[in-house]
Each structure stands twice: as structure tokens, then as C-alpha cells.
C-alpha positions as a LaTeX table, in Angstrom:
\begin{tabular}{lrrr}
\hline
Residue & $x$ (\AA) & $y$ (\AA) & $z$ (\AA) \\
\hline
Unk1 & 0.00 & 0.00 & 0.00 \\
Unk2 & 1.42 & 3.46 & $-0.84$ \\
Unk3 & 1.68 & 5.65 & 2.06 \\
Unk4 & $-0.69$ & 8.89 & 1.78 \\
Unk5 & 2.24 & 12.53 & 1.73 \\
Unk6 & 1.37 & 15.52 & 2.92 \\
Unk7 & 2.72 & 18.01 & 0.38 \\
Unk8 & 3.67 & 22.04 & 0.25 \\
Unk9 & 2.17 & 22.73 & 3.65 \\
Unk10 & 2.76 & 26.14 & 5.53 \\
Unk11 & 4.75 & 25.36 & 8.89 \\
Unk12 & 6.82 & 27.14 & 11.48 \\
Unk13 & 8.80 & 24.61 & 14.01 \\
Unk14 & 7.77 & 25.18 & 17.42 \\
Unk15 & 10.29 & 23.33 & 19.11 \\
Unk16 & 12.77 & 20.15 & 18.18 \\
Unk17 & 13.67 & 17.24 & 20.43 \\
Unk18 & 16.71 & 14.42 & 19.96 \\
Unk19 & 15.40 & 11.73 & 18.63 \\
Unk20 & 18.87 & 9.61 & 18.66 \\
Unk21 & 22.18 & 10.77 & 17.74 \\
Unk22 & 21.57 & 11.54 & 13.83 \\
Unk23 & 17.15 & 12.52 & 14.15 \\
Unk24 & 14.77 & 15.29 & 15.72 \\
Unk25 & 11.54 & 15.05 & 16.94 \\
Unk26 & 9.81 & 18.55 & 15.07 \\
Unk27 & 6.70 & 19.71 & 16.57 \\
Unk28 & 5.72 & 22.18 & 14.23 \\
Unk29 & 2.87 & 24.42 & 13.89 \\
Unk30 & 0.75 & 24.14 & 10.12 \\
Unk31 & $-1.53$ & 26.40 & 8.39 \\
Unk32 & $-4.46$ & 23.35 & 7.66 \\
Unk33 & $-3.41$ & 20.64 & 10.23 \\
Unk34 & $-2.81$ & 22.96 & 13.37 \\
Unk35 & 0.16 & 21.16 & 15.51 \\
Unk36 & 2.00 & 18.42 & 13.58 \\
Unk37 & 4.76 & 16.00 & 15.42 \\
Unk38 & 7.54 & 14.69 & 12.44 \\
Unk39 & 10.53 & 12.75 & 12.75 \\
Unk40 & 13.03 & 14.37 & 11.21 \\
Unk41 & 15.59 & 11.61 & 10.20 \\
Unk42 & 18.98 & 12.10 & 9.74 \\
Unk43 & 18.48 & 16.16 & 9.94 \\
Unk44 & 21.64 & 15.99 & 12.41 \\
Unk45 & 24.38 & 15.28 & 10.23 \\
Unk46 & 26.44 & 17.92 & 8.95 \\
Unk47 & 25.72 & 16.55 & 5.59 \\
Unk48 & 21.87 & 16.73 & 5.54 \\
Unk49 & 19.45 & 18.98 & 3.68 \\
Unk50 & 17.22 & 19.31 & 6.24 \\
Unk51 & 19.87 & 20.86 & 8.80 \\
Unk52 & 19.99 & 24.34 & 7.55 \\
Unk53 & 16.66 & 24.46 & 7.07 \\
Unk54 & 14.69 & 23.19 & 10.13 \\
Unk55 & 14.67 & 26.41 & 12.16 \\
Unk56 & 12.65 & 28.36 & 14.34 \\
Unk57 & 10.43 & 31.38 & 13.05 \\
Unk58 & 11.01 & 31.02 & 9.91 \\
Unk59 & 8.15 & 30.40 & 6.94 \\
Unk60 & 8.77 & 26.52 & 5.70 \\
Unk61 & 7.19 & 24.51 & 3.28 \\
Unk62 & 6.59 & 20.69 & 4.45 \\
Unk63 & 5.99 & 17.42 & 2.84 \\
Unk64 & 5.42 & 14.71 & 4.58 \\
Unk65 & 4.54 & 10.70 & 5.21 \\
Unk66 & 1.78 & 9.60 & 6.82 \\
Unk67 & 2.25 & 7.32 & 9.94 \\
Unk68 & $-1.21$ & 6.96 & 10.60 \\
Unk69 & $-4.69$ & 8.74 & 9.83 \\
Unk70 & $-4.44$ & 12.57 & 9.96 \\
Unk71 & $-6.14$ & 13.70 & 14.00 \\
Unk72 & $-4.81$ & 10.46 & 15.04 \\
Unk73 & $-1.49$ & 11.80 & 17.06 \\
Unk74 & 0.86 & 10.16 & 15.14 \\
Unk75 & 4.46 & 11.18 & 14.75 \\
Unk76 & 4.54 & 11.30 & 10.69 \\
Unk77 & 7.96 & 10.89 & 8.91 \\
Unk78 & 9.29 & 14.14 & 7.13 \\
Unk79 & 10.22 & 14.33 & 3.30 \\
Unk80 & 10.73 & 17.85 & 2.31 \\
Unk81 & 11.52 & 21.17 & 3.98 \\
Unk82 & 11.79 & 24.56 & 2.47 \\
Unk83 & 12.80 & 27.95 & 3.45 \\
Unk84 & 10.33 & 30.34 & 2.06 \\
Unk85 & 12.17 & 33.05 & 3.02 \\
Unk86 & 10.95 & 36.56 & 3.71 \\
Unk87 & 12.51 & 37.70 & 6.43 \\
Unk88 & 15.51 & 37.09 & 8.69 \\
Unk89 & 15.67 & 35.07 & 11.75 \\
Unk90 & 14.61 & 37.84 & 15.06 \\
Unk91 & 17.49 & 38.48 & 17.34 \\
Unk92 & 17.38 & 39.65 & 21.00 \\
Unk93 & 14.19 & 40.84 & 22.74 \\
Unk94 & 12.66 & 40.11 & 19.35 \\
Unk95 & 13.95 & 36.71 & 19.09 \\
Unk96 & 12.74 & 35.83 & 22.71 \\
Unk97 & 9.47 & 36.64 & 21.96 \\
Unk98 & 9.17 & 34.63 & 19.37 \\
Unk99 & 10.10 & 31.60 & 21.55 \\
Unk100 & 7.22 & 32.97 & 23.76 \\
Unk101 & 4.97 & 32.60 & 21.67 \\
Unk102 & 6.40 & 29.56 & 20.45 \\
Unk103 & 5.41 & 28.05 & 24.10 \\
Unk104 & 2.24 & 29.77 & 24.21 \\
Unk105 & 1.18 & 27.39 & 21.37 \\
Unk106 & 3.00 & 23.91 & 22.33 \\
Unk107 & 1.43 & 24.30 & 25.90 \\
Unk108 & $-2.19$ & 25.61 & 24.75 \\
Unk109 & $-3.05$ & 24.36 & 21.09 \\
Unk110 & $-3.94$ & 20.36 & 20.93 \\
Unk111 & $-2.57$ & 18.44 & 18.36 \\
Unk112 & $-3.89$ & 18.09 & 15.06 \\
Unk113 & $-6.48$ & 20.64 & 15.77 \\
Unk114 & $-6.65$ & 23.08 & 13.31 \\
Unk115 & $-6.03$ & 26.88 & 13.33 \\
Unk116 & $-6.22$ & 28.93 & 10.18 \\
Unk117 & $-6.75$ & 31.64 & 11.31 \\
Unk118 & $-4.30$ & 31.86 & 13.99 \\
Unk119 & $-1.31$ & 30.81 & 11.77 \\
Unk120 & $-1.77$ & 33.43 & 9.79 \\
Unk121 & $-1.89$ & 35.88 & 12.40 \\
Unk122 & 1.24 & 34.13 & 14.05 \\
Unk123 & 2.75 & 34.63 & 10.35 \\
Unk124 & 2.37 & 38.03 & 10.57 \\
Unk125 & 3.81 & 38.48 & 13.91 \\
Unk126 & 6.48 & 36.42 & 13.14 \\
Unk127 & 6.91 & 38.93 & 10.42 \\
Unk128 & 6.87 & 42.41 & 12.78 \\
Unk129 & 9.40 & 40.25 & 15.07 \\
Unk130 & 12.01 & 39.61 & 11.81 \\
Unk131 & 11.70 & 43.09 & 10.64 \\
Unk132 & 13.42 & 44.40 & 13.76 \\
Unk133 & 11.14 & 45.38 & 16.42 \\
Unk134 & 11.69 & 45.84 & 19.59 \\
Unk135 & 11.71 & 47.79 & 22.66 \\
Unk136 & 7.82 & 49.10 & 23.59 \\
Unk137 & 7.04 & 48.42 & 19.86 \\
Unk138 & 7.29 & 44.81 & 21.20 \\
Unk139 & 4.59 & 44.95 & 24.07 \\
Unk140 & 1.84 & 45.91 & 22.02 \\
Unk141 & 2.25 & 43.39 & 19.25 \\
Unk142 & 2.44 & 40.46 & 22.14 \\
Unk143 & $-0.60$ & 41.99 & 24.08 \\
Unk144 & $-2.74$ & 41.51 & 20.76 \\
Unk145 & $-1.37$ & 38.09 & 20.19 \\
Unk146 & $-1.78$ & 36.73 & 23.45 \\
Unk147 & $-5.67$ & 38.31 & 23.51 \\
Unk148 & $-6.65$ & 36.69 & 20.22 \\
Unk149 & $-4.90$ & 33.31 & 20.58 \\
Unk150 & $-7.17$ & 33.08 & 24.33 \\
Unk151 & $-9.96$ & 34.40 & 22.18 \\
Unk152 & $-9.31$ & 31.53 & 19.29 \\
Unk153 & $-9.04$ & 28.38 & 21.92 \\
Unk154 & $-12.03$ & 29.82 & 24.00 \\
Unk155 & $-10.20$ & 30.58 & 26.67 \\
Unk156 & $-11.28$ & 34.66 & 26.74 \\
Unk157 & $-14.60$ & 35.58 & 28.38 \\
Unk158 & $-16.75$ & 38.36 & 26.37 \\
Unk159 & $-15.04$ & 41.49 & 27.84 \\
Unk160 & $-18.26$ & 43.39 & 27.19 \\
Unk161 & $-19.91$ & 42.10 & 30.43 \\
Unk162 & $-19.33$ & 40.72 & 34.26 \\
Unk163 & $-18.76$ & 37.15 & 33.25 \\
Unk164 & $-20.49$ & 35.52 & 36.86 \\
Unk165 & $-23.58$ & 37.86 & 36.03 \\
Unk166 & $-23.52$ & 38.88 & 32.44 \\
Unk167 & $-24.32$ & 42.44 & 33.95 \\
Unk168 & $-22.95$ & 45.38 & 31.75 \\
Unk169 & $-19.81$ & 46.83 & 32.56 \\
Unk170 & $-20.28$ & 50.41 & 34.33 \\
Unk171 & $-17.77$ & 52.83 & 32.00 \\
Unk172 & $-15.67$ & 54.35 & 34.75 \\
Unk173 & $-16.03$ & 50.97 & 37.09 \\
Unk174 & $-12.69$ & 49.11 & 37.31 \\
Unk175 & $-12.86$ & 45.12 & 36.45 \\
Unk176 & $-10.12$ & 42.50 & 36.74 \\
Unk177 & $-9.84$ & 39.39 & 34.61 \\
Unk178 & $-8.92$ & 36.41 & 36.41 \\
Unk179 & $-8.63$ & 32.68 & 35.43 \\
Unk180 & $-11.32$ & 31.29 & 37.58 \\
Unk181 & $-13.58$ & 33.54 & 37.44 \\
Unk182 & $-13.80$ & 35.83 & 34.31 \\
Unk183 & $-14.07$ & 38.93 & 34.32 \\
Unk184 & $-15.57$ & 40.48 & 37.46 \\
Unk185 & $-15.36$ & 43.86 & 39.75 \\
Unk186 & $-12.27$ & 44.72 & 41.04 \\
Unk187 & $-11.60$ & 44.35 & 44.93 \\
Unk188 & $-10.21$ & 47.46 & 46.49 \\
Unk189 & $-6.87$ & 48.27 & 46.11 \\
Unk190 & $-6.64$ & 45.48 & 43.50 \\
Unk191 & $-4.31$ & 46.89 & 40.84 \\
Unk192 & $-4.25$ & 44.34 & 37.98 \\
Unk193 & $-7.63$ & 45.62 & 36.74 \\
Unk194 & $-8.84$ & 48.19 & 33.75 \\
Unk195 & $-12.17$ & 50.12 & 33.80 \\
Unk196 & $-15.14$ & 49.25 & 31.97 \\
Unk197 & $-14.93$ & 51.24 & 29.24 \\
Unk198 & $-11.51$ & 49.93 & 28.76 \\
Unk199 & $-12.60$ & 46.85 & 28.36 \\
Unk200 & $-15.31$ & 48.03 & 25.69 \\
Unk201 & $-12.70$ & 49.08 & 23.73 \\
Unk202 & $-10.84$ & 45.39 & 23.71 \\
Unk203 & $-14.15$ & 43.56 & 23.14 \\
Unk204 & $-15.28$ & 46.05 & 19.99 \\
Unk205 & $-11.33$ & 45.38 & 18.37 \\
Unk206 & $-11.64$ & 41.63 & 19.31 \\
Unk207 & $-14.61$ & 41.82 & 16.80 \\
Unk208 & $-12.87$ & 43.70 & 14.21 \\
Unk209 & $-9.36$ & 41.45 & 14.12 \\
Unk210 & $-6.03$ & 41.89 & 14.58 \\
Unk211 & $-5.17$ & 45.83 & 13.40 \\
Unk212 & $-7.91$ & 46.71 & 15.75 \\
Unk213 & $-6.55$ & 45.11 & 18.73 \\
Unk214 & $-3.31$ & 46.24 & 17.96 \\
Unk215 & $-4.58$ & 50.02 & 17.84 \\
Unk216 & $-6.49$ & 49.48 & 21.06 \\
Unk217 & $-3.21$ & 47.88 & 23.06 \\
Unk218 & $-1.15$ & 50.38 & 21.91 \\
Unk219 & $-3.21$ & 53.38 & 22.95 \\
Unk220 & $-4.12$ & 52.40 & 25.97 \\
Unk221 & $-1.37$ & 53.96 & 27.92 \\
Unk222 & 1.62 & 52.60 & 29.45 \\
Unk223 & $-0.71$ & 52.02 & 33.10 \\
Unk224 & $-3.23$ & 50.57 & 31.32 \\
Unk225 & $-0.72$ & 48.28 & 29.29 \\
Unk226 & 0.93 & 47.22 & 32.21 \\
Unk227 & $-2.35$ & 46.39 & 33.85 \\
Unk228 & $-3.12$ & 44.44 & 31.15 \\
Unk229 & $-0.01$ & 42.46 & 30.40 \\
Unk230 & $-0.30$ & 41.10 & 34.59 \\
Unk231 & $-3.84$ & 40.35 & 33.97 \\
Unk232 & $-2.75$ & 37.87 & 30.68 \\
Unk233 & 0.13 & 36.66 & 31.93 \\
Unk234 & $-1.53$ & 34.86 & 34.88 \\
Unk235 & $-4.38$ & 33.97 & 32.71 \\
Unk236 & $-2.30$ & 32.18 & 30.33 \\
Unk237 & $-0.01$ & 30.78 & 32.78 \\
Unk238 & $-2.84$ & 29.33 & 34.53 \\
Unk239 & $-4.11$ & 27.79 & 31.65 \\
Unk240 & $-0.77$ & 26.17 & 30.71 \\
Unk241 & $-0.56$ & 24.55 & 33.80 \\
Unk242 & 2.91 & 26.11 & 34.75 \\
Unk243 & 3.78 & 28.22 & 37.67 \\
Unk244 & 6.10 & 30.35 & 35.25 \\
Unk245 & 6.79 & 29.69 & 31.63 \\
Unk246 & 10.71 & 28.56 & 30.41 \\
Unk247 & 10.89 & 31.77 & 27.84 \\
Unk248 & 9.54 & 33.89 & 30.79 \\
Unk249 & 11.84 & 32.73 & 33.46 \\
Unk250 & 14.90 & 33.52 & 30.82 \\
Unk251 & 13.59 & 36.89 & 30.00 \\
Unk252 & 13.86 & 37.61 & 33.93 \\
Unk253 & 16.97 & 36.04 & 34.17 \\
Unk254 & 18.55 & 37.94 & 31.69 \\
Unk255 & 17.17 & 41.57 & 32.83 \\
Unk256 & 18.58 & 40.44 & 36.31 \\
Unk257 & 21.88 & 40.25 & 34.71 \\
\hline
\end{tabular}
């Protein structure tokens, strides 16, 4: 019986693992069949094809065997790689970020679940994060990444409305969004919160895509930003079942230097 390829798919590598002393484990992220595990055979030797190719952030093309039927959970064999090119690989703040997000989806997407949408807007940040950006540039571009991937996987309560209640949010009231509980009213002297009719704002760009939530992030305000960031972080930490993410620890590591 032949076995079924996968051909010319869209694909960033999320992470590689040693498979023995010559092949990688790729967990890779694909445009139409979401998170994809491939052995990667021989890709260690200084001789192979694959070696140059098989890196992170950067656009790829993949073929590839398959094991088993596709949603299964198989670990399919890999045939083909290619660099699409476009941009160069991020460096520094930029290129941490990228491994960020990189966790973000190994920890919160399932496999073989797929994510159109999402790849394509990971494309494009992938993009913003090759081109050179960095310093506060950075912030705004992670904020609207982290609020639509939450949004894509269910994960993000309508911001429109007291989640326990559905009551409407009250404009100058200040709400906090926590994992357990949604969004809800702010105790006092809680400071990871943002008023209701920043909140509005989020919910109406949430509707409108990604340019709209980047607008919104970015004029929020630095307070407002920083609110926001704590309020996300601990949401998506909770949800990834770590007390602190690798990529997160290393950032603070390396500003304690």
C-alpha cells in the first residue's frame, strides 16, 4: 500500500527534540493541520538537507509521510523542507518573543487541531518580530497576540460584560480578569484591573481582528498596558498549567543580569 504525503504545507517549528544521535523530533505548527509531530531523520548530520533548514520562526514549506490517519497523534515521517524566506531570523528581545509565543502554542493548542486563522496571524507576527522590532514596539504586538490566541481556543470571556452575572460593565467601574472567574469587579486596592470602558474598547477590536486590537493595546497607555499584560500573563499561565513559563523565566533572568 502506498503511504498517503502531505505536500507544500505552511509550517513554522515550534520546538525540536533528539530523537537519537543523527534525528529530531519537530513539533511544528501548520496552516491546515494545526500542531504536527515529524521525525526528522537524519536532519543531524552535517551533511543533511534538512539541517539548515529546520529552524525556528522562519516560513517553511513541508511534505510529509503519513504514519497513521491525519487527528490520530501520530508522529509522521518528514520528506521535504523549504525555506520560504521573507525575512531574517529575530534576534534579542525580538527573538525571545518569538520563543514565547512559540510556548504559548505547544502548551495551549492540541494536536492536530486546526487553526487557520491563527497561523496566519502568528505569520504576521512572526513577520513584525524579523523586521526588527523591539523595545515598547514589542509589548503591544504580544498583548494583541496573546488576547486573540485566548480568544481563538475559547479561553477569553466576552469582555463586554461581568462574566459571573452577564451584567454590563459600568464605564468608569474598574474590572479585573482572572482565570477562575472571568471577568468580574475589582476588589479594592486590586491593581491588575482596567475600567469598563476599557474593556469596551478590547471587546469592539476583538470583533474587528487583529489591526484593531493592535490600535487598542497600543493606545491604551503605558498604566493601562501594564495592567493588562499582569492580567494575561496569569491567565495564560494558569491555563498552561505552569507556575512560570521557560521563555519567561529567561527573559527575567537575563534583565537580572
Amino acid at each position: 500500500m502506498a503511504t498517503r504525503r502531505i505536500a507544500d504545507e505552511p509550517a513554522y517549528i515550534l520546538h525540536a527534540y533528539d530523537w537519537s544521535e543523527s534525528s529530531l523530533i519537530l513539533d511544528v505548527f501548520t496552516r491546515h493541520y494545526g500542531r504536527v509531530a515529524l521525525v526528522a531523520k537524519g536532519a543531524k548530520k552535517p551533511t543533511s538537507n534538512f539541517r539548515p533548514v529546520l529552524l525556528p520562526l522562519q516560513p517553511l514549506r513541508l511534505a510529509w509521510g503519513l504514519a497513521g490517519e491525519v487527528g490520530q497523534g501520530e508522529i509522521h515521517t518528514l520528506k521535504a523542507a523549504e525555506w520560504v524566506g521573507g525575512h531574517v531570523l529575530p534576534t534579542g528581545d525580538a527573538l525571545l518573543s518569538g520563543l514565547y509565543l512559540n510556548e504559548l502554542l505547544l502548551r495551549l493548542l492540541a494536536r492536530e487541531d486546526t487553526h487557520a486563522q491563527l497561523f496566519d496571524l502568528y505569520a504576521g507576527v512572526v513577520r513584525v518580530l524579523g523586521s526588527g522590532a523591539h523595545g515598547e514596539a514589542l509589548e503591544p504586538v504580544l498583548r494583541a497576540f496573546e488576547l486573540l490566541l485566548l480568544r481563538e481556543i475559547g479561553l477569553l470571556p466576552a469582555l463586554d460584560a461581568e462574566t459571573a452575572t452577564l451584567g454590563a460593565l459600568a464605564p468608569q467601574s474598574r474590572y479585573a480578569l482572572v482565570a477562575e472567574g472571568g471577568l468580574r469587579a475589582a476588589a479594592h486596592g486590586e491593581r491588575a484591573a482596567l475600567t469598563g470602558a476599557q474593556w469596551l474598547v478590547l471587546q469592539r477590536a476583538l470583533e474587528q481582528g487583529y489591526t484593531a486590537v493592535l490600535r487598542a493595546v497600543a493606545g491604551a497607555g503605558a498604566p493601562a498596558a501594564g495592567e493588562l499584560k499582569a492580567q494575561l500573563r496569569a491567565l495564560l499561565q494558569y491555563h498552561c498549567g505552569s507556575p512560570l513559563l521557560r521563555t519567561r523565566q529567561l527573559m527575567m533572568d537575563l534583565q537580572s543580569l
